[in-house]
C-alpha positions as CSV (number, residue, x, y, z in Angstrom):
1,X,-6.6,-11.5,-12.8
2,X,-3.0,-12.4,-11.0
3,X,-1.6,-8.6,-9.2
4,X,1.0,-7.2,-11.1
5,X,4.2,-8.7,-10.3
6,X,5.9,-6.0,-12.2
7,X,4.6,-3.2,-9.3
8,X,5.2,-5.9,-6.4
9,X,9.1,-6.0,-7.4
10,X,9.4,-1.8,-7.2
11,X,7.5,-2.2,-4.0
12,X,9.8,-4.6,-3.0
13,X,13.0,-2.3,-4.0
14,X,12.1,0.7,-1.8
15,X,11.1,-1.8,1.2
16,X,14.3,-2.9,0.9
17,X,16.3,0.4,0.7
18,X,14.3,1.3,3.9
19,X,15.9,-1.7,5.9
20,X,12.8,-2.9,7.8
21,X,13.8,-5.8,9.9
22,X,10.2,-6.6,10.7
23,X,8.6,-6.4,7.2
24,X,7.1,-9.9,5.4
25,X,5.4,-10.3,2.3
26,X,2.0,-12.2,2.5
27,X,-0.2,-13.3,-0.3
28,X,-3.6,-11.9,0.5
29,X,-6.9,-10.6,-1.4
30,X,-5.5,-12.2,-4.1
31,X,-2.4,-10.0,-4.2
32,X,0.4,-9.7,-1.7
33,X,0.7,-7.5,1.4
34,X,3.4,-5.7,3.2
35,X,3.1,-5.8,7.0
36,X,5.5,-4.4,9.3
37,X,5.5,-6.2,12.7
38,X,2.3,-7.7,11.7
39,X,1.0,-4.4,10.6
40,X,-0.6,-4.2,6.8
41,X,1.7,-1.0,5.1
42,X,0.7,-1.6,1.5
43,X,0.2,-4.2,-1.4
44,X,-0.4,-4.9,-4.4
45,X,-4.1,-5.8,-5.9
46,X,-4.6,-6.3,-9.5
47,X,-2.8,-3.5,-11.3
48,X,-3.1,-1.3,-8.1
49,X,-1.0,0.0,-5.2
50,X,-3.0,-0.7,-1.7
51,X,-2.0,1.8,1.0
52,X,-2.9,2.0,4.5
53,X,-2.5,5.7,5.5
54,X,-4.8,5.6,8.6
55,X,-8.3,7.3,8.8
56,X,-6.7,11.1,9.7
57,X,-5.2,11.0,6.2
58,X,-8.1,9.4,4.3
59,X,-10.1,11.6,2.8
60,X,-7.2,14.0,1.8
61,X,-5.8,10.8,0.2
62,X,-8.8,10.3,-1.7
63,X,-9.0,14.0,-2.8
64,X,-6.0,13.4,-5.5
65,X,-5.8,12.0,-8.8
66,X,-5.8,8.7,-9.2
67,X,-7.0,7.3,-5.6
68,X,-10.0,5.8,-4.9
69,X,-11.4,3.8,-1.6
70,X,-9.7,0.4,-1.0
71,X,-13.0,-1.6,-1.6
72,X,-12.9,-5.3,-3.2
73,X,-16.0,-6.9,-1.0
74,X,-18.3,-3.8,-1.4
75,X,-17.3,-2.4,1.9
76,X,-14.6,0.2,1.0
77,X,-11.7,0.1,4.2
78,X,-11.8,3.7,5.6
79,X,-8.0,4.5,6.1
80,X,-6.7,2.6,3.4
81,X,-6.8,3.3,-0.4
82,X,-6.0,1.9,-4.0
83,X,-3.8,4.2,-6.0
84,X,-4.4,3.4,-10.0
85,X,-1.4,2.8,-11.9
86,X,-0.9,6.5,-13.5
87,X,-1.0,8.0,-9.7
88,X,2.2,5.3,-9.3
89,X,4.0,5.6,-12.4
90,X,6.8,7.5,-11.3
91,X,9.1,6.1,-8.9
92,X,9.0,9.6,-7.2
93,X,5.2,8.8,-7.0
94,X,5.1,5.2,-5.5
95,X,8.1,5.9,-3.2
96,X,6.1,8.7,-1.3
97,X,2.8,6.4,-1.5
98,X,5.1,3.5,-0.3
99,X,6.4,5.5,2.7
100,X,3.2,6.7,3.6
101,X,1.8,3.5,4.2
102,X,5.1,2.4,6.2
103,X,5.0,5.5,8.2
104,X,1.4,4.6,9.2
105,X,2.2,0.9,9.4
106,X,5.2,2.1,12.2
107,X,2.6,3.8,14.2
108,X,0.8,1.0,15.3
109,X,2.0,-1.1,18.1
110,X,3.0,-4.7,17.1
111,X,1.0,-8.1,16.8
């Protein structure tokens, strides 16, 4: 199954509205990423949001609706999640999971 092109383009809008000189697109785990200065802030996977919110915000991540551990090898990624489509619905929704992961991505020092 192709990622959802639809959510990629939303995820695109808000990365844009945020200005980020540093951010590229990358096609990976056959989706596309969003790194900023070489850091991994989200993506898109199937019809699900990947977020990297860091290991401090894991587990209260996963405690919400519609979140579940970022595993597609059978070794789920501790500080990153995938949010299913009803926890992203609302643009409210993916703009706070969007800016989570950039927030965490901006954290990190540069590659």
């Amino acid at each position: 199954m192709a990622y959802d092109e639809g959510l990629s383009v939303r995820v695109e809008e808000l990365l844009a509205e945020l200005g980020l000189p540093d951010l590229v697109g990358k096609k990976m785990f056959s989706g596309i990423g969003y790194l900023i200065s070489g850091n991994m802030a989200c993506g898109v996977h199937r019809d699900r949001l990947i977020v990297r919110i860091g290991p401090e915000n894991y587990q209260g991540a996963l405690d919400q609706a519609d979140v579940v551990p970022f595993d597609i090898t059978g070794r789920p990624m501790k500080g990153w999640v995938m949010v299913l489509a009803d926890g992203y619905e609302s643009d409210q929704a993916l703009r706070q999971w969007v800016e989570a992961g950039v927030a965490f991505a901006q954290s990190l020092p540069p590659k």
